[in-house]
C-alpha positions as CSV (number, residue, x, y, z in Angstrom):
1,X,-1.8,-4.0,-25.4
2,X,-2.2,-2.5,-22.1
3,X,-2.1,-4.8,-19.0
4,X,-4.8,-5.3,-16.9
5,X,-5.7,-8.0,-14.7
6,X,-8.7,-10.3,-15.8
7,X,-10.6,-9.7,-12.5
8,X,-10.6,-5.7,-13.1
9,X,-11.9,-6.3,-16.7
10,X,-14.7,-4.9,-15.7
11,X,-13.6,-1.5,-14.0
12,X,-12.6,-0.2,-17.3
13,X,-12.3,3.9,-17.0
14,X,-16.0,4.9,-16.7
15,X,-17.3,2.1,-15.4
16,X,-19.1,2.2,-11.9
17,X,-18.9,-1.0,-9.8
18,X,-22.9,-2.5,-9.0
19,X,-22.9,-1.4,-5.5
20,X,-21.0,0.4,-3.4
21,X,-20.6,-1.3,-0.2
22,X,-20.6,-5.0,0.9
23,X,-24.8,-4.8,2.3
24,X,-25.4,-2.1,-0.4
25,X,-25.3,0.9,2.0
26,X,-23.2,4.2,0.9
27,X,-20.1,4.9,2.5
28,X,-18.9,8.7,2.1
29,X,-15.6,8.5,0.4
30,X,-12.4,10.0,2.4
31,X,-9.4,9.3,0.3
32,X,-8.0,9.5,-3.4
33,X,-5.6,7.2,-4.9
34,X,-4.5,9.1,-7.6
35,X,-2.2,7.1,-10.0
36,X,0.2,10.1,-10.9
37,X,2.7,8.3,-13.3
38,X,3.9,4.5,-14.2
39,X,7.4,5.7,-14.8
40,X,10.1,4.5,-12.0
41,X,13.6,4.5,-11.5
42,X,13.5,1.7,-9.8
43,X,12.9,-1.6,-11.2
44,X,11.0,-3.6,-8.3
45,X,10.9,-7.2,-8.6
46,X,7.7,-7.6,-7.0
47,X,5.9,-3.7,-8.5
48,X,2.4,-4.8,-9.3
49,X,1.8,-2.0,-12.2
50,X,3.7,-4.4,-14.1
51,X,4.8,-3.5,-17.4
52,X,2.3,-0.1,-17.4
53,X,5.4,1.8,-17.8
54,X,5.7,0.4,-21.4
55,X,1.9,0.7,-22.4
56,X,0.1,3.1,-20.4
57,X,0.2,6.8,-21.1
58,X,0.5,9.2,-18.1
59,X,-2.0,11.5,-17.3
60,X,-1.6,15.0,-18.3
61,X,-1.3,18.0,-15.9
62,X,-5.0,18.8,-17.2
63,X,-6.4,15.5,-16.4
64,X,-5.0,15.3,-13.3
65,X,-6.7,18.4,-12.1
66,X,-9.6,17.5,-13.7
67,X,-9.3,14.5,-11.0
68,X,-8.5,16.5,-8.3
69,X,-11.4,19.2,-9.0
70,X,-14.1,16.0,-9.0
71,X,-13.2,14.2,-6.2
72,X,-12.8,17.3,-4.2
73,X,-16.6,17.7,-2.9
74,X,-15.9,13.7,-1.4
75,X,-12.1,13.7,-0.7
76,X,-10.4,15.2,2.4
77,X,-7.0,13.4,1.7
78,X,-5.4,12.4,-1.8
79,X,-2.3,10.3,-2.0
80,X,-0.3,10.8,-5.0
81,X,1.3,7.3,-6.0
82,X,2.2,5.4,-9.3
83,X,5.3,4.8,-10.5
84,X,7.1,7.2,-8.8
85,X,5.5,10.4,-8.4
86,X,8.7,12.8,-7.9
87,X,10.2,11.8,-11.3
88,X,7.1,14.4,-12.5
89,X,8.4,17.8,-13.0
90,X,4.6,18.8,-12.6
91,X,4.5,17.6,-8.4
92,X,4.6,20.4,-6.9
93,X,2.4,22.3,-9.0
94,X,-0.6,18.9,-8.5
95,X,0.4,19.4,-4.8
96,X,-0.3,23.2,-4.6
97,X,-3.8,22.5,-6.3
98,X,-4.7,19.6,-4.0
99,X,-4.4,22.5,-1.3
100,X,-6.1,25.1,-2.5
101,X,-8.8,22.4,-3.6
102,X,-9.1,21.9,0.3
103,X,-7.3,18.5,0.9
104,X,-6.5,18.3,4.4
105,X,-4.4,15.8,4.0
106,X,-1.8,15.2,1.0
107,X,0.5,12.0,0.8
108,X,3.4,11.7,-1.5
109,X,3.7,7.9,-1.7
110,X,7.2,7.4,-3.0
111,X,10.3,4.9,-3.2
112,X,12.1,7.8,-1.0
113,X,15.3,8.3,-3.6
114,X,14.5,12.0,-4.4
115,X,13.8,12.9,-1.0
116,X,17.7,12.7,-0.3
117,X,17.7,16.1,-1.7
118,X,17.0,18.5,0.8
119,X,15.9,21.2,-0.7
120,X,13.4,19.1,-2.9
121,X,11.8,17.9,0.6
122,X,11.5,21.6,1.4
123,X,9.5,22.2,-1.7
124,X,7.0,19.2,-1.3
125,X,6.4,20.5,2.3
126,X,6.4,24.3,1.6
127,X,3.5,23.0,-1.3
128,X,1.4,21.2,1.3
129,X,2.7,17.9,1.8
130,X,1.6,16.4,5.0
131,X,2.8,13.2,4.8
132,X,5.7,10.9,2.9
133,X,5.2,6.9,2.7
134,X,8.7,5.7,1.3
135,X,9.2,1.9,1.0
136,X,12.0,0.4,2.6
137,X,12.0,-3.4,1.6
138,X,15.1,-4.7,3.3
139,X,16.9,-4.3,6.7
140,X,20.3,-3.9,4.2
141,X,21.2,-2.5,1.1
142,X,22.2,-5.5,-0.3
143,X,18.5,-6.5,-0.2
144,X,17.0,-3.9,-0.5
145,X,18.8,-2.5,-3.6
146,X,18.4,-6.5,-5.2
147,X,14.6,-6.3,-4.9
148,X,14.0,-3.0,-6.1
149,X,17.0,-3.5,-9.0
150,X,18.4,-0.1,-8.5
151,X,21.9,0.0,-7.2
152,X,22.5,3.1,-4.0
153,X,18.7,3.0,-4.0
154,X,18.8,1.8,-0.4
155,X,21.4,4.6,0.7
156,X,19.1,7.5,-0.7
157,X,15.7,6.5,0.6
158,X,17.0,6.0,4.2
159,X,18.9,9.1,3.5
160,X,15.8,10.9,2.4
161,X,13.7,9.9,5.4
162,X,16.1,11.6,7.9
163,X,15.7,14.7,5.7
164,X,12.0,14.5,6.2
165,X,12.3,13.6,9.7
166,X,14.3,16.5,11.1
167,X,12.5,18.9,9.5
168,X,9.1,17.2,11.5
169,X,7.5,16.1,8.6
170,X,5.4,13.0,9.3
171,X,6.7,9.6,7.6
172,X,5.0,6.2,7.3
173,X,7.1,3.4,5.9
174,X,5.4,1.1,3.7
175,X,7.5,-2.6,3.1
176,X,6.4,-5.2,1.0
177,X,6.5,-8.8,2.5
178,X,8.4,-11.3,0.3
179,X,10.5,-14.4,0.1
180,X,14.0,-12.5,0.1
181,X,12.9,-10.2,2.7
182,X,10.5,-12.1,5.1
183,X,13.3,-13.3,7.4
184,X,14.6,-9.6,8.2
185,X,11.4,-8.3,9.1
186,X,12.5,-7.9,12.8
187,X,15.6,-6.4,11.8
188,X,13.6,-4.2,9.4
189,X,11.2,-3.2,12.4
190,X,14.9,-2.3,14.5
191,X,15.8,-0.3,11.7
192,X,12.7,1.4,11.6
193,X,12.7,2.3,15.0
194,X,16.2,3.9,14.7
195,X,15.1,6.1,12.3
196,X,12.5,7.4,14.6
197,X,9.1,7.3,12.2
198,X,6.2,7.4,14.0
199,X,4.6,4.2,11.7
200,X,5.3,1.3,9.8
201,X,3.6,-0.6,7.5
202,X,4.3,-4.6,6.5
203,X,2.0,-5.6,3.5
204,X,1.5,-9.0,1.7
205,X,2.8,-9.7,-1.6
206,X,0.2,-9.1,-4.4
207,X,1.1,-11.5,-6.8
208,X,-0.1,-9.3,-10.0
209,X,1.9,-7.2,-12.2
210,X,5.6,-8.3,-11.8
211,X,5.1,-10.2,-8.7
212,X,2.6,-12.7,-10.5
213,X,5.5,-12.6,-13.2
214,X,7.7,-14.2,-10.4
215,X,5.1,-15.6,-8.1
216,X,7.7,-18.8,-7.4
217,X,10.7,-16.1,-6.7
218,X,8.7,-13.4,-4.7
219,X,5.7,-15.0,-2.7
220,X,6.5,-16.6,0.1
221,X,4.3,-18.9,2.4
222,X,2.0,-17.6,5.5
223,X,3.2,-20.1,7.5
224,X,6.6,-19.4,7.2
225,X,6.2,-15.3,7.2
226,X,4.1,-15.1,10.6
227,X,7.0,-15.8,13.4
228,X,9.0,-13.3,11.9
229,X,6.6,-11.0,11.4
230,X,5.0,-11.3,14.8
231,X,8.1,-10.4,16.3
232,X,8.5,-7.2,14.1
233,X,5.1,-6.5,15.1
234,X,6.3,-6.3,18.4
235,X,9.3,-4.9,18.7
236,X,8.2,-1.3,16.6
237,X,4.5,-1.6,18.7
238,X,7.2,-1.8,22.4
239,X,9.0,0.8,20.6
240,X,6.2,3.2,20.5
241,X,5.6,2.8,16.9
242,X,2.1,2.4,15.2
243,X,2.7,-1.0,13.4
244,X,0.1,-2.7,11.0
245,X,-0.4,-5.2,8.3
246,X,-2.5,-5.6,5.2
247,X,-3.8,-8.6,3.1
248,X,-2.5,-11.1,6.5
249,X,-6.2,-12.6,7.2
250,X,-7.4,-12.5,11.2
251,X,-6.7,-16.3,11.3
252,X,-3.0,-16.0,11.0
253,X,-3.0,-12.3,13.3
254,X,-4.5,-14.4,16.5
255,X,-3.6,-11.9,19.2
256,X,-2.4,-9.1,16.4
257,X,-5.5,-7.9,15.7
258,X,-5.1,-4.4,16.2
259,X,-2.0,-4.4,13.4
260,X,-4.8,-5.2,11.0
261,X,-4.8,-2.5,9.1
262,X,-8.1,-3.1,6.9
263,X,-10.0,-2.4,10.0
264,X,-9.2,1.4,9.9
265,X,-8.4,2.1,6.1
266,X,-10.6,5.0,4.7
267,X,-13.3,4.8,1.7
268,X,-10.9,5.4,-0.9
269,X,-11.1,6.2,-4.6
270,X,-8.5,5.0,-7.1
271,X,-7.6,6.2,-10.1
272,X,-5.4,4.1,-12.2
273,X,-4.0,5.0,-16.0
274,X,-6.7,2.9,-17.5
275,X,-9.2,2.1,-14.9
276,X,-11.1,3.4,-11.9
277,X,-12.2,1.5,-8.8
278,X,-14.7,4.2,-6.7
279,X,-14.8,1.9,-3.8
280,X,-11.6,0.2,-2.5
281,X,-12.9,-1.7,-0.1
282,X,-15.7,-3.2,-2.0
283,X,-13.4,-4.1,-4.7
284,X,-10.6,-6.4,-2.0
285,X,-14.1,-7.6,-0.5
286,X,-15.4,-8.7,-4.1
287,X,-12.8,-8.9,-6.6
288,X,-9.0,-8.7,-5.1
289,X,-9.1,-10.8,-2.4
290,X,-11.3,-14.5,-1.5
291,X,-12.6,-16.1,1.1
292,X,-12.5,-19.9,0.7
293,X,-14.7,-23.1,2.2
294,X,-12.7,-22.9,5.8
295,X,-14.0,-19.3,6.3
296,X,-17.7,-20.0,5.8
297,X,-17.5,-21.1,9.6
298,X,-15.0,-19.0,11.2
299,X,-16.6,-15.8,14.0
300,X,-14.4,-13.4,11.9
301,X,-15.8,-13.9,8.5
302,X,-17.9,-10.6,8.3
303,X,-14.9,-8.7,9.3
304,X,-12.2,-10.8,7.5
305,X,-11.2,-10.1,3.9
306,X,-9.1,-13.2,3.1
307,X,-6.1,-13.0,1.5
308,X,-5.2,-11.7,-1.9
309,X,-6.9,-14.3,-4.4
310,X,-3.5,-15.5,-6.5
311,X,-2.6,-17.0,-3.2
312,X,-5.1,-19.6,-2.4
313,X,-5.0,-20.4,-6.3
314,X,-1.8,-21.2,-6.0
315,X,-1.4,-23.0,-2.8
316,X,-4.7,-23.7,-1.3
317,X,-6.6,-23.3,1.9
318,X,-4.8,-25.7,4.7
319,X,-2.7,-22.8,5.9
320,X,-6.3,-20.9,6.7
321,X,-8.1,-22.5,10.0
322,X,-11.3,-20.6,11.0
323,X,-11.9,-19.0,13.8
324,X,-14.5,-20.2,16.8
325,X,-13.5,-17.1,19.7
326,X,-15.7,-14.0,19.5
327,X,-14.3,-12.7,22.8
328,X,-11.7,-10.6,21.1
329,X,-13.9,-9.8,18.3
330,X,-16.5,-8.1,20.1
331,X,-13.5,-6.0,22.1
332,X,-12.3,-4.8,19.0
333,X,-15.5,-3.9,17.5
C-alpha cells in the first residue's frame, strides 16, 4: 500500500484543490516541483517521502516530459527533486528538455554525493542547470553522515559543492533543522560561509514520512532551536550570505523577519509519484501547516503560516505567543 499522509487524501493524482489561493484569487504559477524519483543512496533519518522508495513507481522518461510539456505555458523554473535525482541515468536528457521547453531557471535539488564527480557537474551545467541545492545537515561528518545513514556521504557532498562553485555555478544549501543537529547550527552557518555559497537555507523538521516515524528522535522543541539558530542567522547574513528559514512561524523570528522565507517563495506546482498539489502555498496555508487559538489575535496572522501541523499535535501551543507590534509588519510589507 502506497503511503500517503491522511491530510493529502484528498490530492490524489487528478484531483484539483477547491480554490486556488487563500481569498480565492488566481495566482499565476512560477515554479515546478517535479518529483523525479523516490530512490536514494542515502538513508535520511528524518526523509519525509518515507517508505515511497518501497511502493511508489518512478515516473517514466515519457511521463516526465509529459509534465514538463504541461506546465511549460505557466512555469519559468522547475526543480527536479525526489529521492535523489542524479541516481537517474535519464537527468540530463529531462534537463535538456526543460531548456528547450523554455525554463529559465532549472534546479537540481540533490543530497550533493554525485556532484564530487567533476565531469558529471560539467554535464548538468553544459545541459542547463542553473542552480544546485545540496543538503548539508551537520557542521561534521560524524553528524552529518549519522543522520543521513550513509557513511563518506558528508566528504562527497562538501566535495561536490567546491566542484560546483569554482566552476561559478550558483549553489543554495538546504539543512534540515533537528534534534541531533540544532546545536551546530552556527557552526553549520561558519561552515557555510567557508565554502563561499551565495545562500543558505535552515528548514523545520516535517514530522511526516520517516521523521513522523521518529518524531521523539528527530523533532526538537522551538524553544530550544531559536538561540542557536538566531545566531546562525547572523553570522551567514554579516557574512554576506542570503540566509532564510521555513516552517519557523513570525512569533518565534521577532526581529528575523526577513529570513522568513515563505514571504518570497514562488506559486509552485508539485508533482509527487502519486499525488499532485497545483498550489503550494494554499496547501501549507490549508492542509500542511495550523494556526492554533493564540494566533486568532496576533497582527501577523494574515501573513503567518503557523508551523507544520504534527507539531502543535504533539506538543501544544504555549511555545506560540501572538504578536501585538505592526510597526515591523507594515515595513516589511
Amino acid at each position: 500500500m502506497r503511503w500517503t499522509p491522511p491530510f493529502l487524501a484528498w490530492q490524489l493524482r487528478g484531483a484539483v484543490p477547491p480554490r486556488l489561493l487563500r481569498g480565492g484569487e488566481r495566482k499565476n504559477m512560477s515554479r515546478l516541483d517535479l518529483k523525479f524519483t523516490f530512490q536514494c543512496n542515502n538513508r535520511c533519518v528524518f526523509c519525509v517521502q518515507g517508505d515511497k522508495r518501497e511502493h511508489v513507481e518512478d515516473k517514466t522518461g515519457d511521463e516526465l516530459r509529459a509534465e514538463l510539456q504541461a506546465y511549460a505555458s505557466s512555469c519559468d523554473a522547475v526543480v527536479f527533486t525526489g529521492g535523489e535525482v542524479t541516481l537517474r541515468e535519464d537527468l540530463v536528457e529531462m534537463i535538456r528538455h526543460a531548456r528547450d521547453l523554455g525554463y529559465r531557471s532549472i534546479q537540481v535539488q540533490t543530497n550533493g554525493r554525485r556532484m564530487s564527480y567533476a565531469p558529471f557537474v560539467d554535464e548538468l551545467i553544459e545541459a542547463g542547470v542553473t542552480e544546485f541545492a545540496p543538503a548539508l545537515h551537520g557542521a561534521n561528518a560524524a553528524t552529518h553522515d549519522r543522520l543521513v545513514r550513509a557513511k563518506g556521504a558528508f566528504k562527497q557532498t562538501v566535495k561536490g559543492i567546491v566542484q560546483a562553485r569554482k566552476r561559478g555555478a550558483r549553489v543554495v544549501l538546504n539543512s534540515v533543522i533537528l534534534q541531533q543537529n540544532y546545536r551546530q547550527l552556527p557552526d553549520m552557518a561558519r561552515l557555510f560561509v567557508k565554502l563561499g555559497v551565495p545562500q543558505a537555507q535552515f528548514a523545520f523538521v516535517h514530522a511526516v514520512g520517516s521523521a513522523g516515524t521518529h518524531f521523539r528522535h528527530v523533532v526538537p522543541r522551538y524553544s530550544a532551536v531559536m538561540p542557536m539558530l538566531r545566531k546562525a542567522l547572523l553570522i551567514g547574513e554579516q557574512a554576506g550570505m542570503r540566509m532564510m528559514t521555513e516552517a519557523v512561524p513570525y512569533c518565534l523570528l521577532r526581529g528575523l523577519e526577513r529570513f522568513c522565507a515563505e514571504a518570497i517563495m514562488p506559486a509552485t506546482a508539485i508533482v509527487d509519484g502519486d499525488m499532485r498539489i497545483e498550489n503550494y502555498e494554499q496547501y501549507r496555508f490549508d492542509q500542511g501547516k495550523l494556526r492554533g487559538p493564540t494566533c486568532s489575535t496576533c497582527t501577523w496572522k494574515a501573513r503567518c503560516e503557523g508551523p507544520w501541523r504534527e507539531y502543535p499535535e504533539h506538543f501544544g501551543w504555549e511555545e506560540f505567543e501572538p504578536r501585538t507590534d505592526t510597526a515591523a509588519l507594515t515595513a516589511s510589507a
